[in-house]
DOLOMAR-227333 format. One record per residue (C-alpha): residue in three letters; x, y, z. Coordinates in steps of 0.25 Angstrom, whole numbers. Layout:
residues N
- Ala X Y Z;
...
This chain:
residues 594
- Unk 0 0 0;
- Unk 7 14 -4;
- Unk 10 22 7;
- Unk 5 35 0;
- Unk -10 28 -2;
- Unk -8 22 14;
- Unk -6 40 17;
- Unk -18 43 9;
- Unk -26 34 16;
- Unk -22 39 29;
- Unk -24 52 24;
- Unk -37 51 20;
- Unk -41 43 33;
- Unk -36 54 42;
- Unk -45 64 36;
- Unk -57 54 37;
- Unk -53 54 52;
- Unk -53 68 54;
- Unk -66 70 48;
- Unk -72 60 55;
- Unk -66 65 69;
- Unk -70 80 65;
- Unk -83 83 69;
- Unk -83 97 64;
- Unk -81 92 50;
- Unk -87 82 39;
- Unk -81 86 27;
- Unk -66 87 22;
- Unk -60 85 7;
- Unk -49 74 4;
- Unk -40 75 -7;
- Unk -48 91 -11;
- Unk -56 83 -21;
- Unk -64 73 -8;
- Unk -74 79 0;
- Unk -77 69 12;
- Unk -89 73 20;
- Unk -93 65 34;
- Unk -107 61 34;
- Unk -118 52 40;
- Unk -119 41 30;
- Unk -138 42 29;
- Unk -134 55 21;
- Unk -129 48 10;
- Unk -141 39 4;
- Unk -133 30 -3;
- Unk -124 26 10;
- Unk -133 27 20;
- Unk -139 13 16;
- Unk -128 7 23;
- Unk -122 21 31;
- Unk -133 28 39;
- Unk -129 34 51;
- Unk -114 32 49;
- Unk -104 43 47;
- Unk -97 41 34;
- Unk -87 48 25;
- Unk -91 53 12;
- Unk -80 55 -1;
- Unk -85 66 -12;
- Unk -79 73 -21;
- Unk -76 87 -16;
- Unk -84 97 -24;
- Unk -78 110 -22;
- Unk -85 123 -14;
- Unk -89 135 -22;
- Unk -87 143 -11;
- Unk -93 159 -15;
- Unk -92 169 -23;
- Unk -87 183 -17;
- Unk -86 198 -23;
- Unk -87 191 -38;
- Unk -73 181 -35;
- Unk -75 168 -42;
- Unk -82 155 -37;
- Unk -72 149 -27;
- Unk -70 134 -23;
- Unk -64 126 -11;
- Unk -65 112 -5;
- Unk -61 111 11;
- Unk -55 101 19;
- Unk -62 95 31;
- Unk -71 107 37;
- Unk -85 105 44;
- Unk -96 110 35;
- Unk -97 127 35;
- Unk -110 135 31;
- Unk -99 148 32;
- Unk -96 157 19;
- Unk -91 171 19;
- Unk -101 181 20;
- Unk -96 189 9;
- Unk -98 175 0;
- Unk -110 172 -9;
- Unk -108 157 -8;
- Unk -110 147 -18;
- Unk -112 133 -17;
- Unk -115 123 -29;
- Unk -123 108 -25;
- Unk -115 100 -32;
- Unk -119 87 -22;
- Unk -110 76 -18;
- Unk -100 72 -30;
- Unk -91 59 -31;
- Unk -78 54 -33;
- Unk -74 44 -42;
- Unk -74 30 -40;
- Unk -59 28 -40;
- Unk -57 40 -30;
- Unk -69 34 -21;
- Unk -61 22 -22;
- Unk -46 28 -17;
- Unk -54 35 -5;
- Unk -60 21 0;
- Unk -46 15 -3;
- Unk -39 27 6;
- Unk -50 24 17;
- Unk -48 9 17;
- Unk -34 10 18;
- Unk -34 22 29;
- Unk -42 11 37;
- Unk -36 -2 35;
- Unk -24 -4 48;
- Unk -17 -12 40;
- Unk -13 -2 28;
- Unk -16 12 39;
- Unk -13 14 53;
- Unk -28 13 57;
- Unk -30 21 70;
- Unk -41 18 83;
- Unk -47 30 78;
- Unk -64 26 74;
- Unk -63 20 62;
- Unk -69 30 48;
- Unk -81 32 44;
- Unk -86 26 33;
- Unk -80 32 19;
- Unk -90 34 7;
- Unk -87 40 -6;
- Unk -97 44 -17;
- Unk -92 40 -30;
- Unk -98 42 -46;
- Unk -101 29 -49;
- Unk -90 30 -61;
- Unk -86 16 -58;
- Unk -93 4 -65;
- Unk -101 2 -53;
- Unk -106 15 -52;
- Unk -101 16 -37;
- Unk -107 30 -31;
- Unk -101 27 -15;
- Unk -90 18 -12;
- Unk -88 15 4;
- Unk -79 11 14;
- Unk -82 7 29;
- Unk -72 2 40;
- Unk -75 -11 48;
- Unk -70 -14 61;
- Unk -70 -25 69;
- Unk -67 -23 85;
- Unk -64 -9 83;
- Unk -52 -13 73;
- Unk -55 -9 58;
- Unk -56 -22 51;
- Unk -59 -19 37;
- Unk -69 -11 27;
- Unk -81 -11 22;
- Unk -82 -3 5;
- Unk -95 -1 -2;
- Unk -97 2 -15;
- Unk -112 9 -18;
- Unk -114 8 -33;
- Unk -128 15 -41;
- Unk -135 15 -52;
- Unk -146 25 -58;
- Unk -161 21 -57;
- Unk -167 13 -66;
- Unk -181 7 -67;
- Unk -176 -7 -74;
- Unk -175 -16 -61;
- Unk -169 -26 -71;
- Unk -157 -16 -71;
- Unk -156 -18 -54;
- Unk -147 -27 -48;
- Unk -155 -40 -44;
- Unk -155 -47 -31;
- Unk -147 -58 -34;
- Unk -136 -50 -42;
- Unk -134 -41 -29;
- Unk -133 -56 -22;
- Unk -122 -60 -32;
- Unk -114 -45 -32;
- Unk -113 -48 -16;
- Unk -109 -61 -19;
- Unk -99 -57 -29;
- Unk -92 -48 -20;
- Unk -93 -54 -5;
- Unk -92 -69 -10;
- Unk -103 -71 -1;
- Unk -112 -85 0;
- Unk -121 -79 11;
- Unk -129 -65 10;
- Unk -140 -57 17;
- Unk -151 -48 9;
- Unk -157 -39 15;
- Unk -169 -30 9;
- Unk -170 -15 10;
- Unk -181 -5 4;
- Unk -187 10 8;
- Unk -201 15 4;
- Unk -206 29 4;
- Unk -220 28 11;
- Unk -221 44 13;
- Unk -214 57 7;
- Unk -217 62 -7;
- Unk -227 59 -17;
- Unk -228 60 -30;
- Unk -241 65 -34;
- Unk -246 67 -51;
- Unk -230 65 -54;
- Unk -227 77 -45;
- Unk -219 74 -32;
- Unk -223 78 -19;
- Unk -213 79 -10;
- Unk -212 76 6;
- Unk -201 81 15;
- Unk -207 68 23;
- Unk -204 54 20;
- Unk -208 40 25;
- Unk -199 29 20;
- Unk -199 14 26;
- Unk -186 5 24;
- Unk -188 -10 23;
- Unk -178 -18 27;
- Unk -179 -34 26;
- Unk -171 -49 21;
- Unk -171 -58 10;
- Unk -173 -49 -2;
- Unk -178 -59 -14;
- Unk -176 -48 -26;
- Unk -174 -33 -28;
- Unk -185 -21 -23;
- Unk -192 -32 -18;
- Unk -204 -26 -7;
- Unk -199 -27 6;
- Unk -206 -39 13;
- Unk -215 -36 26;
- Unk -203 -43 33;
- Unk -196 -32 32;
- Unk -192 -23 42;
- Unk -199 -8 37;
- Unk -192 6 45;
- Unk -200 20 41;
- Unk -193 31 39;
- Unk -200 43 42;
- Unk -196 59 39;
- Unk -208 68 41;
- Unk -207 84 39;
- Unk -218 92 45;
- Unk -227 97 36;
- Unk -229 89 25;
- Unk -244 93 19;
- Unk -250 78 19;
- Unk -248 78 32;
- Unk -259 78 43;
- Unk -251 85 51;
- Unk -249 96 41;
- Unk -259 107 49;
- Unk -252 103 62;
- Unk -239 107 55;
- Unk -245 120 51;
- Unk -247 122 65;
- Unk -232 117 69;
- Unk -228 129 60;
- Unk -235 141 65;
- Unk -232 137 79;
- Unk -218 134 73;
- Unk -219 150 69;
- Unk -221 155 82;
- Unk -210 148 88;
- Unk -202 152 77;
- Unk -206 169 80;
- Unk -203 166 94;
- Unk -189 161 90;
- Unk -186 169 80;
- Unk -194 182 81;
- Unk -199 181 67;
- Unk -211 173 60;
- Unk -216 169 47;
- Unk -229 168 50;
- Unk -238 156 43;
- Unk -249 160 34;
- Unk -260 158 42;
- Unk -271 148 39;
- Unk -284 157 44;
- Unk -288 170 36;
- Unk -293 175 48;
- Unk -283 183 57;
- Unk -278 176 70;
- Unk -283 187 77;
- Unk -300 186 72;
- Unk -298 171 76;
- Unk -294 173 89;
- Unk -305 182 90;
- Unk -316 175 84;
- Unk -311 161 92;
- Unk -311 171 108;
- Unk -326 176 101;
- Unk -331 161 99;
- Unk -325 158 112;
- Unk -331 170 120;
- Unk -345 165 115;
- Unk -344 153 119;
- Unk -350 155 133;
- Unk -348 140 137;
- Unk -338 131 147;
- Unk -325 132 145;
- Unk -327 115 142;
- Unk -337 119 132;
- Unk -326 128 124;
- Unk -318 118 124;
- Unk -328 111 116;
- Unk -332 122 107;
- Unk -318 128 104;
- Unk -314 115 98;
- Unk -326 118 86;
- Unk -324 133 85;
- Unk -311 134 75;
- Unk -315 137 62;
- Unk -302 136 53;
- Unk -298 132 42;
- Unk -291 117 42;
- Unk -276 116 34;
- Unk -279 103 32;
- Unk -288 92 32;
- Unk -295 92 45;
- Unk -300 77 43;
- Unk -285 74 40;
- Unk -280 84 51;
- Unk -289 82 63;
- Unk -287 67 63;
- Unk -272 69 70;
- Unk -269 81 77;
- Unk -281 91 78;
- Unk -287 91 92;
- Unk -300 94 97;
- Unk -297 100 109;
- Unk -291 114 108;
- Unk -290 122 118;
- Unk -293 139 117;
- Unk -277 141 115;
- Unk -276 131 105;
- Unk -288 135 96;
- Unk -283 149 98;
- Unk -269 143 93;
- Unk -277 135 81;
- Unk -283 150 75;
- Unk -269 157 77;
- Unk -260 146 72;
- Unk -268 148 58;
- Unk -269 164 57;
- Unk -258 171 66;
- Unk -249 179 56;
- Unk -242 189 66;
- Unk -237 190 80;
- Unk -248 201 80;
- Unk -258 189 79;
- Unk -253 181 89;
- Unk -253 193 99;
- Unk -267 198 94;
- Unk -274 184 96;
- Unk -270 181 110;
- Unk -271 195 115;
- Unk -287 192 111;
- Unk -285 179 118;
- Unk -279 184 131;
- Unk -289 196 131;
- Unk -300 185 131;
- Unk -294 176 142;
- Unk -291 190 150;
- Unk -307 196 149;
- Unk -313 183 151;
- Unk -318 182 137;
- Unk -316 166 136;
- Unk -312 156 144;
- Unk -305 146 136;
- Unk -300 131 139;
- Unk -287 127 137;
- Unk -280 111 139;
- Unk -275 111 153;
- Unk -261 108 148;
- Unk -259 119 139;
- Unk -245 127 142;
- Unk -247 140 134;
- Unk -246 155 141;
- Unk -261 154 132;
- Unk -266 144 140;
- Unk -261 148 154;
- Unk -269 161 151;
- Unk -281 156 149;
- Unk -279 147 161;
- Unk -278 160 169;
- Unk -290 165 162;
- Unk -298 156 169;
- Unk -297 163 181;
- Unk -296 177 175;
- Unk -281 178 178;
- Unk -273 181 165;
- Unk -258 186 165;
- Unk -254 196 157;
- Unk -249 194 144;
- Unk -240 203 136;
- Unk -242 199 121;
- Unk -230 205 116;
- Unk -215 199 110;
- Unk -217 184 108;
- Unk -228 182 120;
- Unk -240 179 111;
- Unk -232 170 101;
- Unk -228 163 113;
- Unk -240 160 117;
- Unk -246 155 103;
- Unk -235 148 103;
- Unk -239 141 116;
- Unk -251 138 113;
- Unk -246 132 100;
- Unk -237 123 107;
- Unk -248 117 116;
- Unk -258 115 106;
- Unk -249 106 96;
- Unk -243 99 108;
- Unk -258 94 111;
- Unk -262 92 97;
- Unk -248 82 95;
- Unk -251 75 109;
- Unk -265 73 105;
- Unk -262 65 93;
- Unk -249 57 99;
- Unk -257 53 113;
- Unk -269 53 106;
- Unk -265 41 95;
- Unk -257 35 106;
- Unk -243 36 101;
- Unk -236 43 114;
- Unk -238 48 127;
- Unk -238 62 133;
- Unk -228 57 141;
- Unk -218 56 127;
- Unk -223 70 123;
- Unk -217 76 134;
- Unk -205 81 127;
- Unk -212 85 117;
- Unk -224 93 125;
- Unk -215 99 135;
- Unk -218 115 137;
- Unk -206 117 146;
- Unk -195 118 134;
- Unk -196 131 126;
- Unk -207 135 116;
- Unk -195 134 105;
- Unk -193 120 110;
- Unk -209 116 111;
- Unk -212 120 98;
- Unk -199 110 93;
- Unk -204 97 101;
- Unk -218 102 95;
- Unk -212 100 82;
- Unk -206 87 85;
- Unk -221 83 90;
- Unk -227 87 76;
- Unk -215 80 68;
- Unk -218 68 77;
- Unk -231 70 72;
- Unk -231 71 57;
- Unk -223 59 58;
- Unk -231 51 65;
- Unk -244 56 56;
- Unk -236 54 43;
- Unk -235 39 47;
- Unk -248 37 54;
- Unk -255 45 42;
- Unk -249 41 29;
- Unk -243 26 34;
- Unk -252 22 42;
- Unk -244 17 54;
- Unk -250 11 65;
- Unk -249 15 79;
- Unk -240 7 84;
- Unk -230 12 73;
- Unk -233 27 75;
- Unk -231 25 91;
- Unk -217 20 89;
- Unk -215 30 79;
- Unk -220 41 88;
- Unk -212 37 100;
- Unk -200 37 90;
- Unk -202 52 86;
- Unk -205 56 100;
- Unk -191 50 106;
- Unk -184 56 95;
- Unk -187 68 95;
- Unk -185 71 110;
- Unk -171 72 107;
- Unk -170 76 92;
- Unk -172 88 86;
- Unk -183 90 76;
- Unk -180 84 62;
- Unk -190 84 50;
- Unk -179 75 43;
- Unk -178 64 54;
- Unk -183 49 48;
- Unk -190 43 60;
- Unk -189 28 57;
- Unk -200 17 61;
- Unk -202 3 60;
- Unk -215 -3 54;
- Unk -218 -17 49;
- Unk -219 -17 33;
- Unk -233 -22 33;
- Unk -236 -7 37;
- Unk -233 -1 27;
- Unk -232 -13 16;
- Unk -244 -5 9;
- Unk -234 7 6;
- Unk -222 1 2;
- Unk -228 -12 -6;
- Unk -231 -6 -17;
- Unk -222 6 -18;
- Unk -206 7 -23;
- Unk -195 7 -12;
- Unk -188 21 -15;
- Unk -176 13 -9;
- Unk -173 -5 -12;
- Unk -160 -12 -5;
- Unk -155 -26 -6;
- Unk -143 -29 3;
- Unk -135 -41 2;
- Unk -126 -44 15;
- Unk -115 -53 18;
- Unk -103 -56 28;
- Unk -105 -55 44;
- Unk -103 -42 53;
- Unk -90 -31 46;
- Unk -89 -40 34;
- Unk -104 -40 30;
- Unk -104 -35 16;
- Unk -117 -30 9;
- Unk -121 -26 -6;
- Unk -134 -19 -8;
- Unk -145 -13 -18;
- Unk -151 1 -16;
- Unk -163 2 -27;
- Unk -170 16 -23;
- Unk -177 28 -32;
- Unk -166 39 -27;
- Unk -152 36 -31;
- Unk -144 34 -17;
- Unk -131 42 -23;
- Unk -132 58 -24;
- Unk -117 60 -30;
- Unk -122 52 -45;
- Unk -133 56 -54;
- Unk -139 44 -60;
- Unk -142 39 -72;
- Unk -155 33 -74;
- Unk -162 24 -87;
- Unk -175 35 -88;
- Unk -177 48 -88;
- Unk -176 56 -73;
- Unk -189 61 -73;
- Unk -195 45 -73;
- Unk -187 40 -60;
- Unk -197 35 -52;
- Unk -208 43 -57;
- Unk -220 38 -68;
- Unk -213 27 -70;
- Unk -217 9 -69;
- Unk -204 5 -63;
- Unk -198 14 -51;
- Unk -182 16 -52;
- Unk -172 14 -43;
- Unk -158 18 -42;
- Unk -148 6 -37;
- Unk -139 7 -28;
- Unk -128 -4 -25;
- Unk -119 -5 -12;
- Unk -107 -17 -9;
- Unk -98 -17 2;
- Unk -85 -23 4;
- Unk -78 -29 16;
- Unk -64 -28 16;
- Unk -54 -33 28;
- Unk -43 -26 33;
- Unk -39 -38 44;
């Protein structure tokens, strides 16, 4: 082995280590012409299949920076070395950026990088410290080789903390295609196995993922969803390729929901989210874009004409409460029939029919002062005397508490005090309307809403655990709604949400996973295309278990390549009888170093 190959590999080993260890960092450029980025491995499609959730390293080819223009001086360029990612420019700099995406190196360099890694971490060629062994090396390659390799691979095996030997991959691609006589048969990928592993044993194993919710397509035109719902299928003894995954199998949902999706029932109570979300926002921020309000009337002749119903009343405070359920008259966002069916309660209190009117119409501070300064008025002369739900919280309810006995505190409704207190009563209200519906269909206890209902954090902090509540929410309608899971699918799925998101932050992009048997669902998927088909064939024990495997899915699993394809572009996957599929193929090598 030359002695000058042996220093590169050291070389280019020590400033893999240094990336690793640096946490400020997860980039540098080898050589000026290879940029290597640190990554988690499920950002990658492609190498996710067999990476998720491990940190890898991943070789590209550098693609230099235009970094501005300044004072007419011509576009300059520049590549850096090792440096943490920097949103910084130069005030005096109109910068320009072009998207030029990931770009490969050639095969043959892809292959000298694996060679300098192998060879950096073999003790018997290099002085392989007790340092943690590398992560995993990956370089995106353009398919100029025969195979039309797109990601070649390397991974280090040890055994009792001692590095043993290393595992390569090879990911090879093809453009879709809608003849399924051009796809790779079963017992071809059998005999490709057998070919390089010399194998006389082998394990199959079945993959497959269908979309049951997210975009539609509707009269040829595509309607897209921010929301998905996706189920993996996972099961033995495949007998032929894009088979149907059998009932056997093992089914995992995959579920993304972002709020406010229009087909949802919980669109109206998402409308409400927001204009509560507005006033936390004023409070925050001092300034507020304001929702265009639902109800032509003003917020002000609402509130009066609701105090006038009210004062004409003349009955019990328990007959109010029977009345003021009939007395709104506005106008519904959604379908009521659609609506009323999950959240909308029959029980509102005064506060919270007062918060139903101004939620629709308030377009100004000024409204929100002038309504409750007419409420306040009326509590203060006698004029009404509403009931409220003995565990409401707002500075609303505690003053019409001290109503009752013709004690009212003086309010100032200046500065933030009246959004405030409409924010309050806003908080209270949707707090009961989601424990109604959770407690109510039996999928949890007030007891594992107490993070989420507690009053003694910040209004800034309510209105986030509210909003985790209502995410909670659309996903366990979602499901319920368009699935039609059972109950004892949505309690486990309720439970999950609710446990993580005491102690996560709020994330619209999070995939919430659940188990279900196939049979479920078998009604979605049975007659539908997968948008992603694997076969996996597996041989040898524990570090020398070696695999080959088929990826057949509607997207291609490589962003660095543009494909070639056997019909026109606009035909993928649309008007068409057969559904085409992009192929993907992975092998894995074991080699010793013992």
């Amino acid at each position: 082995m030359g002695s000058k190959v042996v220093s590169r590999a050291e070389e280019f080993s020590t400033l893999l280590r240094y990336l690793q260890d640096d946490q400020s960092s997860n980039s540098c450029t080898y050589e000026e012409d290879i940029h290597i980025t640190k990554m988690n491995g499920d950002k990658l499609t492609a190498v996710n299949l067999y990476f998720a959730n491990q940190t890898i390293f991943v070789c590209e080819k550098a693609v230099p920076k235009i970094i501005g223009l300044c004072d007419g001086d011509e576009l300059n360029t520049e590549t850096s070395n090792c440096t943490a990612d920097s949103d910084d420019a130069e005030d005096s700099c109109d910068v320009l950026q072009t998207e030029q995406g990931p770009q490969p190196l050639t095969v043959m360099k892809a292959r000298q990088l694996l060679s300098l890694y192998t060879l950096s971490q073999n003790p018997g060629v290099s002085a392989v410290d007790n340092n943690p062994i590398l992560h995993p090396l990956w370089v995106r390659c353009d398919m100029s080789d025969p195979a039309g390799t797109a990601w070649f691979g390397a991974e280090i095996v040890c055994a009792s903390n001692k590095v043993a030997g290393i595992k390569l991959y090879s990911i090879t691609c093809k453009g879709s295609t809608v003849e399924k006589k051009s796809l790779v048969t079963l017992e071809e990928l059998k005999q490709m196995h057998k070919n390089r592993h010399h194998s006389s044993s082998m394990g199959i194993k079945g993959s497959a993922r269908f979309s049951l919710f997210g975009s539609t397509v509707v009269e040829n035109t595509t309607i897209e969803s921010q929301s998905s719902v996706t189920v993996d299928f996972k099961w033995s003894h495949v007998e032929s390729i894009l088979e149907i995954p059998p009932l056997s199998s093992t089914a995992t949902l995959n579920i993304k929901v972002v709020c406010g999706d229009m087909r949802s029932p919980m669109f109206e109570m998402y409308r409400e989210l927001e204009f509560l979300q507005t006033l936390a926002n004023g409070l925050k921020t001092g300034e507020t874009e304001w929702m265009e309000p639902v109800e032509s009337t003003s917020a002000v002749n609402l509130t009066k004409v609701y105090l006038e119903e009210l004062r004409n009343m003349g009955k019990t405070l328990q007959d109010q409460a029977a009345k003021t359920v009939e007395t709104p008259k506005l106008k519904q966002e959604t379908d009521p029939s659609i609506f009323n069916a999950f959240l909308e309660r029959g029980d509102l209190d005064f506060a919270e029919q007062l918060w139903v009117r101004m939620r629709k119409s308030v377009t100004s501070y000024q409204d929100i002062g002038d309504c409750l300064k007419l409420v306040i008025e009326a509590l203060r002369y006698g004029d009404i005397k509403p009931w409220i739900h003995r565990d409401s919280s707002s500075s609303l309810s505690k003053l019409i508490l001290q109503s009752y006995h013709q004690q009212i505190d003086h309010v100032s409704l200046t500065g933030i005090t009246p959004v405030t207190m409409l924010l309050e009563v806003g908080l209270d209200k949707m707090r009961k309307d989601y424990i109604n519906y959770l407690i109510g269909e039996e999928l949890t206890t007030l007891n594992h809403l107490y993070y989420y209902l507690s009053t003694e954090v910040d209004l800034q902090e309510q209105v986030i655990r509210l909003r985790k509540l209502h995410h909670l929410l659309e996903i366990i309608v979602t499901c319920g709604t368009f699935l039609g899971l059972p109950y004892d699918r949505q309690f486990v799925l309720t439970q999950s949400c609710l446990n993580h998101y005491k102690t996560s932050t709020y994330d619209e992009e999070h995939e919430f996973k659940l188990q279900i048997k196939p049979a479920l669902i078998s009604h979605f998927y049975q007659k539908e295309l997968p948008i992603m088909w694997g076969v996996e064939i597996s041989s040898g024990q524990g570090l020398r278990e070696v695999r080959t495997s088929l990826q057949l899915s509607d997207k291609p699993l490589v962003d660095h390549v543009i494909f070639e394809t056997d019909f026109p572009n606009e035909t993928v996957n649309g008007d068409i009888d057969e559904p085409a599929f992009f192929s993907t193929t992975m092998c894995c090598s074991f080699n010793s170093f013992v």
